[in-house]
C-alpha positions in Angstrom: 76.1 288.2 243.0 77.6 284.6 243.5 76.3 284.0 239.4 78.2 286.8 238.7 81.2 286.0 240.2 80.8 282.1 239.0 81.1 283.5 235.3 83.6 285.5 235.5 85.6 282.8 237.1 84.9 280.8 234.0 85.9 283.7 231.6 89.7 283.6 233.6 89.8 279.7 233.1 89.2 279.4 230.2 91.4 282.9 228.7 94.2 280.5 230.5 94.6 283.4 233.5 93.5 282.4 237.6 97.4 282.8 238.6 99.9 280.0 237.5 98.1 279.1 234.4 100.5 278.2 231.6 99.6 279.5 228.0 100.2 277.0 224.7 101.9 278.5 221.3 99.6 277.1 218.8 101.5 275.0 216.4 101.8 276.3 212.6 101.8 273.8 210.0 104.8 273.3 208.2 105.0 273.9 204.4 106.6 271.0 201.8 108.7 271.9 199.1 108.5 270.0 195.8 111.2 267.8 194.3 113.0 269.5 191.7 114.2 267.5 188.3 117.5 269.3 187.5 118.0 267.8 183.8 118.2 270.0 181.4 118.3 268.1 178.6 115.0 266.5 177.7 115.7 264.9 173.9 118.2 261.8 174.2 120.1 260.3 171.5 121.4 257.1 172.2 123.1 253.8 169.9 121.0 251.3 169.8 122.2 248.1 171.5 122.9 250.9 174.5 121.5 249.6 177.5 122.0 252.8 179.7 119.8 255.9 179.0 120.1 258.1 181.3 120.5 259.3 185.0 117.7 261.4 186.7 119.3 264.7 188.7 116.7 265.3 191.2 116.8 266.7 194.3 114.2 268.1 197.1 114.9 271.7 199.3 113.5 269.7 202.3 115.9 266.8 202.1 113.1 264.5 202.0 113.7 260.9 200.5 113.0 260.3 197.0 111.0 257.7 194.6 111.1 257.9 191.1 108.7 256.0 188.8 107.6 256.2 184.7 104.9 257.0 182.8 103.4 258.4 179.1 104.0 257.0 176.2 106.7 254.0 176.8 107.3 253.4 180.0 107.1 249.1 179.6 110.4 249.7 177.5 112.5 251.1 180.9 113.6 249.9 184.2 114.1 253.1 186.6 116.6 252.7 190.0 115.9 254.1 193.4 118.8 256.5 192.6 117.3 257.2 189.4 118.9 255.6 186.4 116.7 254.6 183.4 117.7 251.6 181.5 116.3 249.5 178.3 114.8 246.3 179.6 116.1 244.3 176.7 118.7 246.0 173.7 117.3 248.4 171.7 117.2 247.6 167.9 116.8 250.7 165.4 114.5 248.9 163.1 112.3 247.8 165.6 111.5 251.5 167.2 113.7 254.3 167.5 112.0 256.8 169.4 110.8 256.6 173.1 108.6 259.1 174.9 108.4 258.7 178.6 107.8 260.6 181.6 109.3 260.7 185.0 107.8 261.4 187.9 110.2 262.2 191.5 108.0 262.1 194.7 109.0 262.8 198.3 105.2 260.9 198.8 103.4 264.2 199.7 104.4 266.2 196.3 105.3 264.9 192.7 107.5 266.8 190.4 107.2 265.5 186.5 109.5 265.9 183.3 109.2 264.6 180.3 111.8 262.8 177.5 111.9 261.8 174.0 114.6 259.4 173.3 116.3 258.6 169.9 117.6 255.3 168.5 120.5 255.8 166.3 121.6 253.1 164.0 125.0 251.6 164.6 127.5 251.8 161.2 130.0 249.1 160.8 131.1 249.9 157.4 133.9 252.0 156.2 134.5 254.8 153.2 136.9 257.4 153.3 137.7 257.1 156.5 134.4 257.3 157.8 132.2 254.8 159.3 129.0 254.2 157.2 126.2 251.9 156.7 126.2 249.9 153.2 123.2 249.3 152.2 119.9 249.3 149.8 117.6 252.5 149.2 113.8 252.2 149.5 112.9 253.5 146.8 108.9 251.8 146.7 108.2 254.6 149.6 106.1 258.1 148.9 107.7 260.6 148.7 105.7 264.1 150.7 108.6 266.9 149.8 106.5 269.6 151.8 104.5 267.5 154.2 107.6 265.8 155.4 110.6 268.3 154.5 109.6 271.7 154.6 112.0 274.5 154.0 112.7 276.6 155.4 112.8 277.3 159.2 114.1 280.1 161.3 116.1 277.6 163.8 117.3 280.3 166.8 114.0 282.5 165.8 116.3 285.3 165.3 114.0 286.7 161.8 116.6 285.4 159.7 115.5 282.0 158.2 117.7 278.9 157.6 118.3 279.9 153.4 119.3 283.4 154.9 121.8 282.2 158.0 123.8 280.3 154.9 123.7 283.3 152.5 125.4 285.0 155.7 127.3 282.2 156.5 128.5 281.7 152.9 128.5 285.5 152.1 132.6 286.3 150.8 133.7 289.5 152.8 136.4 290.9 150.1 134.8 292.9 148.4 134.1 296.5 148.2 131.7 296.3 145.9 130.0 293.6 146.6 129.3 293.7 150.2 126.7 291.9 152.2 122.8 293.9 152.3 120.1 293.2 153.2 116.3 294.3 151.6 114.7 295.6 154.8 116.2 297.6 157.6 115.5 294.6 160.2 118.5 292.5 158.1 115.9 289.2 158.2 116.0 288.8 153.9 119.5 288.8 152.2 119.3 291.3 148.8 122.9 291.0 147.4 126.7 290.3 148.3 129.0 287.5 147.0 128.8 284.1 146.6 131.1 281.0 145.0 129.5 278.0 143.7 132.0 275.3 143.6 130.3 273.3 141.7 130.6 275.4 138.6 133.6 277.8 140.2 131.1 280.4 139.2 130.8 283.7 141.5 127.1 285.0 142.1 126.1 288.5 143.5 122.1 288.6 143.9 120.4 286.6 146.6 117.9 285.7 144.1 120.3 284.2 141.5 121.5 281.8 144.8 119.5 278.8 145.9 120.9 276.6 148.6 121.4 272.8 148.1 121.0 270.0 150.2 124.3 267.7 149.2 123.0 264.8 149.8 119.3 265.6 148.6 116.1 265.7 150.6 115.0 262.4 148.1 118.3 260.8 148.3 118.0 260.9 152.2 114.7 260.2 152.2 114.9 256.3 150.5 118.6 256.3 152.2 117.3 255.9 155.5 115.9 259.3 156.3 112.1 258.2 155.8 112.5 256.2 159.0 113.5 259.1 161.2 110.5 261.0 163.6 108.6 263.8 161.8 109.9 266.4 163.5 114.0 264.8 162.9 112.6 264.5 159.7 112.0 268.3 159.6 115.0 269.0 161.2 117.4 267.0 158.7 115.4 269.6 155.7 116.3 272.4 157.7 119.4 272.0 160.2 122.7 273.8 160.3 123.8 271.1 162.7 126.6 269.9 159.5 128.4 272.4 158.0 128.8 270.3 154.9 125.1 269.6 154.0 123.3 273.1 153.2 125.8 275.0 150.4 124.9 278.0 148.4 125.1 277.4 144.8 123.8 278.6 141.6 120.3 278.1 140.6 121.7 276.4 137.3 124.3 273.9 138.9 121.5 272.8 142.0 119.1 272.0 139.2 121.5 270.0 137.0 122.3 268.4 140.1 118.7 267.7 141.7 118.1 264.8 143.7 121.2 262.9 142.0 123.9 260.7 144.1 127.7 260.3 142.7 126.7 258.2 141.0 124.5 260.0 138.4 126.1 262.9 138.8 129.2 265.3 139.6 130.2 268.8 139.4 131.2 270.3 136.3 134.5 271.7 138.1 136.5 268.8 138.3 138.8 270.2 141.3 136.2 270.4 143.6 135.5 266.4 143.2 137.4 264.9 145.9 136.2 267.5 148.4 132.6 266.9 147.2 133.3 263.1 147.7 134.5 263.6 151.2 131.6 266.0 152.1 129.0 263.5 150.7 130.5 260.5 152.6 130.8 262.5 155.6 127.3 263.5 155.7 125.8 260.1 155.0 128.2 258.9 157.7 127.0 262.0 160.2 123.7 261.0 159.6 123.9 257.2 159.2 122.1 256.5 156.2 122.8 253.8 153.7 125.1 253.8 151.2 124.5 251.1 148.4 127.1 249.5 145.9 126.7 251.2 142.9 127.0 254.5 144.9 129.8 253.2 146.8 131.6 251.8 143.8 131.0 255.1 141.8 132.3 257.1 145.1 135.7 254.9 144.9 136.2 255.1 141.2 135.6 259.2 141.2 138.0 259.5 144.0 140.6 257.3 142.7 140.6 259.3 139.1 140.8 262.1 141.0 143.9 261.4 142.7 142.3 262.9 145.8 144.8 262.2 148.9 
């Protein structure tokens, strides 16, 4: 009897019960958010000679201090603040190395939240044309040239179906017409078949997508020993492809784009002479958009075309 009555006074101590006995909440661990990176941008383009890059928007839900540190490719090249903002150690120089890859990293010391950036170099121009501020200077022309390797043609940018050639015919595409309005060859509209198109470069109209090619301005091989060879691979592919300049990608005739082919101002013009100062301008401007060198025969061919053409 007094064994049973010793264990089940042990049961009720140690259940917390026996009168007066105070019972304890057992503690539930707390859970930790992760930082959040709140740039969206990730691809930078920057001047070289720039010293600031960029500042870090980060933030955590717990309210938990920061530290924010680099990694990948290129960290060495960066300083990073305790509030976030990435700066060049020493000026950048576009010849040297114009493309940066790095990764930052945001830690409240229990979790790390990671993002990573590319960031472009582009060359300053302190030379003037037209109005526009350009780069003089030699072409390359000792380089290889890889036309599909490096320039391919042609991408479907916003992945919409419709490739790049097709968002110009569209684009281009002259909507007075009754009888020659814009189709298409399938019933998903992704492939042009026929509408109307000008040419300025031989004020010629043309009606079949098939008799319509669409030029590059400045060429892929004039860009390429202008200053375009130096670019990333994948700018590279995006200077072949983009829609980023109005001016560059122009729907012509097959005839006038071959006559033309990879020729500067200098070797060559349009056959309809009131379309040479707007050609001029577009051709400047694009070299200028895209800072790539313009050397002294071109230049000097550039001035004289414009002048005999009384352009304003």
């Amino acid at each position: 009897m007094r064994k049973s009555l010793f264990l089940m006074l042990i049961l009720v101590i140690s259940c917390g019960g026996g009168g007066g006995g105070s019972s304890q909440t057992p503690t539930i661990p707390t859970t930790n958010a992760s930082p959040v990176i709140n740039n969206a941008v990730s691809e930078i383009e920057i001047e070289e000679g720039m010293m600031n890059v960029l500042t870090i928007q980060a933030s955590d839900p717990d309210g938990d201090s920061l530290r924010y540190m680099l990694s990948g490719e290129d960290p060495s090249y960066f300083n990073i603040s305790g509030e976030g903002e990435i700066t060049f150690r020493e000026s950048s120089v576009y010849d040297q190395k114009n493309k940066y890859s790095i990764v930052v990293e945001v830690s409240d010391n229990q979790i790390t939240a990671s993002k990573s950036f590319v960031i472009y170099l582009l060359k300053v121009c302190t030379d003037s044309l037209l109005d526009f501020d350009v780069c003089f200077g030699d072409k390359n022309t000792s380089l290889d040239y890889d036309r599909q390797g490096d320039y391919p043609t042609w991408d479907d940018t916003d992945s919409d179906c419709q490739n790049n050639r097709h968002e110009v015919l569209i684009q281009e595409h002259i909507n007075d017409d009754a009888n020659h309005p814009l189709t298409f060859s399938s019933s998903d509209n992704c492939y042009v078949q026929s509408g109307k198109w000008y040419d300025p470069y031989d004020d010629a109209y043309y009606y079949l997508a098939s008799e319509v090619q669409i030029d590059h301005v400045v060429a892929l091989y004039e860009a390429h020993i202008s200053g375009v060879w130096y670019f990333p691979d994948e700018k590279k592919r995006k200077f072949a492809n983009s829609l980023e300049n109005d001016d560059q990608l122009i729907a012509v005739g097959a005839s006038s784009n071959q006559q033309k082919g990879a020729s500067n101002p200098s070797q060559w013009m349009p056959s309809n002479s009131s379309y040479h100062c707007e050609y001029l301008r577009k051709w400047v401007g694009i070299k200028s958009f895209y800072r790539l060198n313009i050397d002294m025969t071109e230049k000097d061919s550039i001035l004289e075309s414009y002048n005999n053409s009384s352009c304003d």
